[in-house]
Residue, then its C-alpha position, 0 to 999 in steps of 0.5 A: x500500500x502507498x500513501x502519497x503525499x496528498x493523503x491518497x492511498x493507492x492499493x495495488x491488485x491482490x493486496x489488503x488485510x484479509x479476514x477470513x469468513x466464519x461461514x455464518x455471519x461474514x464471507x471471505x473479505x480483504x480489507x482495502x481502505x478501513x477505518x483507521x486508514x486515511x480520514x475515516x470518511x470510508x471503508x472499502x471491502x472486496x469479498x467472495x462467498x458461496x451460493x446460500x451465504x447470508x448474514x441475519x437482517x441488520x441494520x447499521x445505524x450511523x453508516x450508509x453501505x454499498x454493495x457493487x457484485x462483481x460476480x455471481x447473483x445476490x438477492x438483497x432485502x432492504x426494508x420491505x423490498x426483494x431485489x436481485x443484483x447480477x454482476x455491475x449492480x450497485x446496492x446502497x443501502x441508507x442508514x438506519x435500513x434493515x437489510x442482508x444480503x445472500x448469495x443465490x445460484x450455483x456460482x461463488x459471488x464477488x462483491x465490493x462492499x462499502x461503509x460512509x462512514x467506515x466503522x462498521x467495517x471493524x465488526x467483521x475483523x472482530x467476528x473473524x477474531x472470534x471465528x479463530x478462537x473457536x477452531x473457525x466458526x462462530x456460534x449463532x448464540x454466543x453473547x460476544x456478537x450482540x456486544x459487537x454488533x452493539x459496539x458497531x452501532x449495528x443490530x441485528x433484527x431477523x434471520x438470513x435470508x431464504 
């Protein structure tokens, strides 16, 4: 990673912090720009997850968060309303929004994800942690992710998606 001068970053291909998925709540994801880099203003993810991959409904209460697929088909709920997002779809998702994501079809989703503000984006660093303490998984009901997600400013509020 480069940062010039004028405060830019400049990332090359294939480079960033990864945090390994736990299989339920987070899908493979490589950090690009997070919340302690540059001004905070951001946060920027590239991620892969495979078909049925989704997380519960949540909702991030100070931050707006962008989905861009790259590959694969997703299906989004936000609020009350289903779309299906093919590779070039952008998602964005206000604060204050529940909403989830899940992988459909046969093929392995790749996937931008954002946060304005960052901040949120350190709940998935955290979760990864959690998921190495405990061989690589994470318990639906283990108490440490309610306190996380509350740490985030994020609440989970339903179940993944069908």
């Amino acid at each position: 990673m480069s940062y010039l001068p004028n405060g830019a970053i400049v990332l090359p291909a294939g480079e960033g912090r990864p945090i390994p998925g736990d299989g339920l709540l987070i899908p493979n994801l490589v950090g690009k720009v997070t919340a302690d880099q540059g001004s905070g203003s951001i946060a920027a993810m590239e991620g892969t997850a495979e078909p049925g991959f989704g997380p519960p409904i949540h909702i991030h209460h100070s931050s707006e968060e962008l989905f861009y697929v790259l590959q694969g088909q997703m299906d989004f709920q936000i609020g009350d309303q289903r779309v299906s997002a093919t590779p070039g779809t952008l998602v964005m998702v206000p604060r204050g929004t529940a909403h989830a994501p899940r992988v459909v079809g046969r093929e392995r989703a790749r996937f931008l994800v954002m946060f304005a503000p960052a901040g949120p984006d350190g709940l998935f660093y955290e979760i990864a942690a959690l998921a190495q303490e405990n061989g690589g998984a994470i318990n639906d009901n283990d108490s440490r992710i309610e306190a996380l997600t509350a740490k985030y400013d994020t609440e989970h509020v339903g179940p993944p998606l069908q």
